[in-house]
N, C-alpha and C positions, 0 to 999 in steps of 0.2 A: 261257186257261190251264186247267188241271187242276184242278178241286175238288181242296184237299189235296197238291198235287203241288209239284214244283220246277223251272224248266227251268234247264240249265246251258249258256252261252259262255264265250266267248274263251278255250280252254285251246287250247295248241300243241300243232304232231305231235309225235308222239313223247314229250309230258311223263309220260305214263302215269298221268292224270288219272282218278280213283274204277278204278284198278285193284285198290285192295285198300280198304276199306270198312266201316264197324259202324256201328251205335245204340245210341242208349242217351239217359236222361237227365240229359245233363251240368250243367244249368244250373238242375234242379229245379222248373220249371214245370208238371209234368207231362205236357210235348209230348216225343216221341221228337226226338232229335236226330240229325242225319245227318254223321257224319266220314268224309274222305276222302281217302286220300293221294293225295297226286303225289311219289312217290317220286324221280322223274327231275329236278324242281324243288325236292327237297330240304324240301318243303311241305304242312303238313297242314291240311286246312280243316276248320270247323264249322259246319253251317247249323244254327242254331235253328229247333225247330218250334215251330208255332203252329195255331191251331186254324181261320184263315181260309186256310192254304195262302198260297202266294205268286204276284203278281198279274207280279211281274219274275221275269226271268230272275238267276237266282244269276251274276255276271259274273267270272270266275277274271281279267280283267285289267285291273277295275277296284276299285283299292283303299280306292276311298270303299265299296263293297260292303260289306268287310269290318271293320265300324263297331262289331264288339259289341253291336249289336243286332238285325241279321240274321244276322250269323256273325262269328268269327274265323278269321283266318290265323297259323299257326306256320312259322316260316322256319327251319330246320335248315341245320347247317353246309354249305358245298360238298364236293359227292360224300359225302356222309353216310347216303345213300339213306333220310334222315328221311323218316317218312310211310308208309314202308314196312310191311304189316301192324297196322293200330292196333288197340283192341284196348277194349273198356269193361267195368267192372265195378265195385261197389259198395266201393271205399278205406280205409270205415271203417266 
């Protein structure tokens, strides 16, 4: 793996997986966060950074993956195109 980096599987054709995309830090640890939609799955993910990079692969279709401690999964209604443009900034 990638000093610092992330690799992503199991996303389907066609889900339109990290086609629209930001940073930011959501969870306040002072690591850049990575959200991703998949717009076409109705789904937005979060990978927590951290400061040793990640030694696995970010796994889009497995959902022990997404544990709240490497990331979370938002599930949006069917045909909602949740996920679509996300967006971060500072709430309060």
């Amino acid at each position: 793996p990638l000093p610092n980096a992330v690799e992503f599987q199991g996303g389907l054709a066609g889900d339109r997986i990290a086609e629209d995309t930001a940073t930011g830090d959501l969870n306040g640890d002072g690591y850049a966060d990575l959200i991703i939609g998949a717009s076409m799955q109705n789904r937005l993910y979060v990978i927590f950074g951290k400061s040793t990079g990640w030694t696995t692969p970010a796994d889009f279709s497995d959902s022990k993956w997404w544990n709240g401690i490497n990331g979370v999964r938002f599930d949006g209604a069917a045909s909602s195109n949740f996920g679509m443009g996300p967006s971060v900034g500072d709430a309060n």
